[in-house]
Phi, psi and omega in degrees: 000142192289174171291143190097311199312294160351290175294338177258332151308327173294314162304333202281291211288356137318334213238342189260330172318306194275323196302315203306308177282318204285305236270314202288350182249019172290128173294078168263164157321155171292328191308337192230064180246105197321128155271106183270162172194112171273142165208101161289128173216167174182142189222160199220124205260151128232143177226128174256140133265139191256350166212073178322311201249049174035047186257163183304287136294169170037082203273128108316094187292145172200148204231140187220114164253155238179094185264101157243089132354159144151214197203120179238127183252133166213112192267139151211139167253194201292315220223352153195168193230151156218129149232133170265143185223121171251149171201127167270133186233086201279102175269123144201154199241158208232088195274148178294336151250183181275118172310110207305102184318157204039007167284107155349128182281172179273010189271349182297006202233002174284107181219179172253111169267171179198142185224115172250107176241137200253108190228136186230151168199152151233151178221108179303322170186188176359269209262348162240104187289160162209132166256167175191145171218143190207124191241156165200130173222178174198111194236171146263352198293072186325341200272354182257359171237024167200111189311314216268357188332108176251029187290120165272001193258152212239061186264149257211129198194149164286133185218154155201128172268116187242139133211103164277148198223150152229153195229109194228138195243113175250011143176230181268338194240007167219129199238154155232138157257119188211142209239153149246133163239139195229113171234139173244134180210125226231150188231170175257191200340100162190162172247021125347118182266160175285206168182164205208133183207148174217148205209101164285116200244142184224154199206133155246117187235125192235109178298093169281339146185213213271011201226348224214141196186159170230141152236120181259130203234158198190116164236145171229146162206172161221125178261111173251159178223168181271340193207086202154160179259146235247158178205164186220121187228146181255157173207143181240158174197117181256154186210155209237106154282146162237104168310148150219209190281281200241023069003091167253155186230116170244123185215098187244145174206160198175195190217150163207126191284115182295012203284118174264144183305329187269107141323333178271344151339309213021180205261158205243109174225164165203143159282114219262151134192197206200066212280102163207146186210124197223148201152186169286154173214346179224145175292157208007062147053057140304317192209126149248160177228167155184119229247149168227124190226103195237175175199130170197189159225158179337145165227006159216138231224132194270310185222069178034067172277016203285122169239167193258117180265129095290103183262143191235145174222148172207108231223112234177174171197208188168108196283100178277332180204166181299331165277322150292136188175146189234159204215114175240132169229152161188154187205162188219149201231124185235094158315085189274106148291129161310299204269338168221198200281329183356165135181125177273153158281048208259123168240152159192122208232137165242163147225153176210161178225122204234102156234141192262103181305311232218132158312320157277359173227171211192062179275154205230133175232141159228149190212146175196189209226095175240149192221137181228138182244120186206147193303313278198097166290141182122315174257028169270180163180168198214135183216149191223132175197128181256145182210150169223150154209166171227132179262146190233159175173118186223132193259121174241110195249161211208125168248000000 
């Protein structure tokens, strides 16, 4: 575990502890008197894979059950909130056949995780908000330790995420934002090394009227690792909101620049953007849509693997009834590695059907398709995979 990691959880779940108590023990007016909102949940997974551990060859069917327990807490007064979200995530796995000598079982991936999510804001007056946001999770998921993530491997890690933040409005047509963040991301029994990176982000945002805004936007960070080559990257980015009726358009571009500490590396750039529309297609969101279009490249790397991700995603759904209702995703991915010939293929299509038993309860089916096509033999695959759940959420609200 890297060096800090300890301390900074430890530090965190101190820092959600103490918001929770001031705000809920503030001497306010009755007028301004905390608003709670409790939500006990809990959801219960079954999932099949027909190449659960994504290989090329010789595909291993496996059944995955999924217990997540939790709790989402929410305080507000006139001038801040805190919410909190917990969910314990008990995996286990089943293989469906008899397992292949010198192979692993898939019950060997079992384990219990967890997701804490921390969100705090005050607005100090007017014109200035400060935040803190805190992600902490202990997943197998790679996607959660890269958006752009093209990793098959299901390795078992710590991630925390800190970012305080202020938003100061200097009159209607000009906001500054500006964030800092530190992810620690710790891996278990592997000799994977960690990494740690902090990275600041700035936003000039200037308001062409109440529906319409530019944002110039400028991130710097260093990714140092315990076992690995260390990196320092700028990014410039300007990006274009649109309000519409039933529409928001979002359209951003920019360039971000690379530098590894190994000088025979040389350094990496790309062009980054960013394309989304997301919004109605039937009035009071009966069918919705949201079309997506990025580029960037990868931030995080076992042995300086970095590709240039392009991804196109699209996604919608259709409300048949206040109980019924449907879902389609699907997204395709294309990996240019900077550092050797690689380039990958990634597709992927789902659907899923959500009827709501219950105010409080919900089952959900889902069945999708995933596939990766790559230059590199040995690393294409092909997965089929059906998930049913059932969700319990129950509201306990307190004024």
């Amino acid at each position: 575990m890297a060096k800090g990691y300890g301390m900074t959880w430890a530090k965190t779940f101190v820092l959600a502890v103490s918001a929770i108590l001031s705000v809920a023990t503030l001497p306010l007016p009755v007028a301004e008197a905390a608003d709670f909102d409790i939500v006990p949940k809990v959801a219960a997974s079954w999932q099949y894979d027909s190449n659960y551990f994504l290989a090329d060859r010789n595909e291993r069917p496996v059944f995955t059950y999924l217990l997540q327990p939790g709790i989402d807490v929410g305080i507000q007064t006139a001038k801040s909130s805190v919410k909190l979200d917990y969910t314990l995530n008990a995996y286990w796995y089943d293989d469906r056949d008899t397992v292949p000598p010198l192979e692993r079982d898939a019950s060997d991936d079992d384990y219990v995780g967890h997701t804490f999510d921390l969100q705090m804001r005050y607005q100090a007056f007017t014109r200035l908000q400060f935040g803190l946001d805190n992600l902490y999770l202990l997943t197998r998921d790679p996607a959660q330790s890269d958006a752009f993530s093209d990793s098959i491997l299901r390795l078992k890690y710590h991630l925390n995420a800190l970012t305080p933040f202020l938003v100061y409005e200097f009159g209607p047509k000009f906001n500054v934002a500006a964030r800092y963040r530190n992810t620690q991301i710790n891996y278990v029994d592997t000799d994977i090394g960690d990494s740690d990176e902090n990275r600041g982000i700035f936003d000039l945002i200037y308001n062409l009227n109440s529906r319409n805004s530019i944002d110039l936007q400028y991130q710097y960070w260093q990714k140092n690792y315990d076992v690995g080559t260390d990196y320092t990257s700028n990014q410039v980015k300007l990006i274009f909101r649109r309000q519409m009726r039933a529409f928001d358009i979002i359209v951003g571009g920019g360039y971000q620049n690379r530098k590894f500490d190994d000088s025979d590396l040389g350094d990496i750039g790309a062009f980054t953007y960013n394309i989304a529309i997301d919004g109605e297609i039937l009035e009071k969101r009966r069918a919705y849509a949201t079309l997506r279009a990025e580029q960037n490249l990868n931030d995080q790397s076992f042995s300086a693997d970095y590709f240039i991700a392009t991804r196109f995603s699209l996604s919608g759904g259709y409300e048949f009834t206040s109980k019924l209702s449907a879902g389609a995703l699907a997204y395709y991915q294309i990996s240019d590695y900077q550092l050797t010939s690689r380039k990958d293929k990634t597709f992927t299509v789902s659907g899923n059907l959500n009827y709501r038993l219950a105010r409080w309860m919900a089952l959900n089916m889902a069945v999708g398709y995933e596939n990766r096509d790559s230059n590199i033999n040995g690393l294409n695959y092909d997965n089929t995979f059906v998930i049913a759940s059932l969700n319990f959420f129950y509201e306990l609200g307190r004024k």
